[in-house]
N, C-alpha and C positions, 0 to 999 in steps of 0.2 A: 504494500500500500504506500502509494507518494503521500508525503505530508509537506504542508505549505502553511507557512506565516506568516501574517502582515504585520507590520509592526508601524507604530506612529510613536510620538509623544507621552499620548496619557490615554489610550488606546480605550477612547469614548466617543471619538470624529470618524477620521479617516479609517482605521484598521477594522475595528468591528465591520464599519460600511462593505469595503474591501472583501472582508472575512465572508458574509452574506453575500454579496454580487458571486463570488466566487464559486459557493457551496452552493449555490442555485443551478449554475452550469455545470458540475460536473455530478458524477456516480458516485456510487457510496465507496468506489475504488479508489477515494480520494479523501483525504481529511484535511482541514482547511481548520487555521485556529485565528487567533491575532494575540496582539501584546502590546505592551507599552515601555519607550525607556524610560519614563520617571514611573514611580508609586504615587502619582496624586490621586487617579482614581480605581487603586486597588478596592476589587468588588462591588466597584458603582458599575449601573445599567449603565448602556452609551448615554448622548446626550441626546434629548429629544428631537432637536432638529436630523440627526443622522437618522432615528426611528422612523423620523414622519416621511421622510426623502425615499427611507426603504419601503416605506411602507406603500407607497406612492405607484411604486414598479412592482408591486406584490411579496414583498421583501419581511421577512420577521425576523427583527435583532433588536428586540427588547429583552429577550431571557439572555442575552450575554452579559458579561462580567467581566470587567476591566482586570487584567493582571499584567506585573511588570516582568518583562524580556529576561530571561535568565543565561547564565553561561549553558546550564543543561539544554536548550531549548536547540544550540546547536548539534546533542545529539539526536532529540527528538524528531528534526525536522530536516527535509530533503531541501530544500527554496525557503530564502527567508527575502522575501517584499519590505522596504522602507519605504516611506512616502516622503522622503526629503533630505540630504544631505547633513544636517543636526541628527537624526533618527541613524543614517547612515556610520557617518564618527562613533555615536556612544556603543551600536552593537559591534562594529569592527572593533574597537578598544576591547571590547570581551570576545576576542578569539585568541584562540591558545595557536592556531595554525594555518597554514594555507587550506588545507580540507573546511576548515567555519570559515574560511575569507572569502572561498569560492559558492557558498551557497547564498551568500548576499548581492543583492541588486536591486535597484532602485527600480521600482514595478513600472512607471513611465517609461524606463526604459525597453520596456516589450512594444511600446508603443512609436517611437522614437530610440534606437538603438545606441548605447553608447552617449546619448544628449545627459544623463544624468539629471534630468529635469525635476523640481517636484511639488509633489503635489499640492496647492497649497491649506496651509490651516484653518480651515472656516472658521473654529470654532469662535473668534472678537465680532464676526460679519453678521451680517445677516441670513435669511432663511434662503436666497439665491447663492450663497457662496459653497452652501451644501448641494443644491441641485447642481451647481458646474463639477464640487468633485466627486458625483454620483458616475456625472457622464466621462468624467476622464479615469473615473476606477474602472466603471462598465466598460471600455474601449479595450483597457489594458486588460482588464480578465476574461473578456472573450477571446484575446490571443494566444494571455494564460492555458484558457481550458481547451482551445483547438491543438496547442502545442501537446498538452498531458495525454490528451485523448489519443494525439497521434502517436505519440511514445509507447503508449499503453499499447495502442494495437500493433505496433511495429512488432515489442515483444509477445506478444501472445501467438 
């Protein structure tokens, strides 16, 4: 089973969202989490704007739970997705090796190759700054789950 993490800030905006658009497109041959590099909202639900945005595209990430980014998390997981070059720095600081450095990548970049671009933080904006990073998460994880999908069948 491939595992895939997104990871944001305070993993209540962008990652849950990410985590959901994700877990929507692919099989249950797939496990999809998210995370956060600070503890601000260890075990808080996202933030409602993220909920209402999911909820919009048929989307349910209200039963998620905010937890912070761990060194383990490198072993749990095959892809790890930042939403920003801040997010990017604090988990590459917690790699022990090249094998954790290579599973990191800035999820815009499936979308935009190598640009390193990201995502940006809604959460100071208003209720339009979530509908834009709905649509540049949905962009990137459709290419996400076309890519797994095709892996998947490659090996089978």
């Amino acid at each position: 089973m491939t595992k895939i993490l997104m990871v944001c800030l305070g993993n209540i905006c962008r990652s849950p969202l990410a985590e959901g658009i994700l877990k929507a497109k692919l099989s249950s041959n797939f496990m999809v989490d998210s995370a956060g590099t600070a503890n601000y909202h260890t075990g808080s639900a996202p933030d409602q704007r993220s909920v209402a945005v999911a909820k919009k595209y048929g989307l349910n990430i209200s039963n998620l739970k905010g937890r912070q980014f761990t060194v383990s998390d490198f072993d749990r997981f095959d892809r790890i997705y930042v939403m920003d070059s801040s997010n990017y720095q604090n988990v590459t600081k917690l790699a022990r090796n090249e094998n954790d450095l290579s599973k990191v990548n800035f999820i815009l970049n499936e979308v935009y190759p190598n640009e390193n671009f990201d995502v940006p933080d809604p959460y100071y904006g208003g209720n339009e700054g979530f509908e834009n990073i709905y649509n540049m998460l949905n962009e990137a994880c459709t290419i996400i789950a076309n890519n797994l999908t095709s892996e998947q069948n490659d090996i089978s």
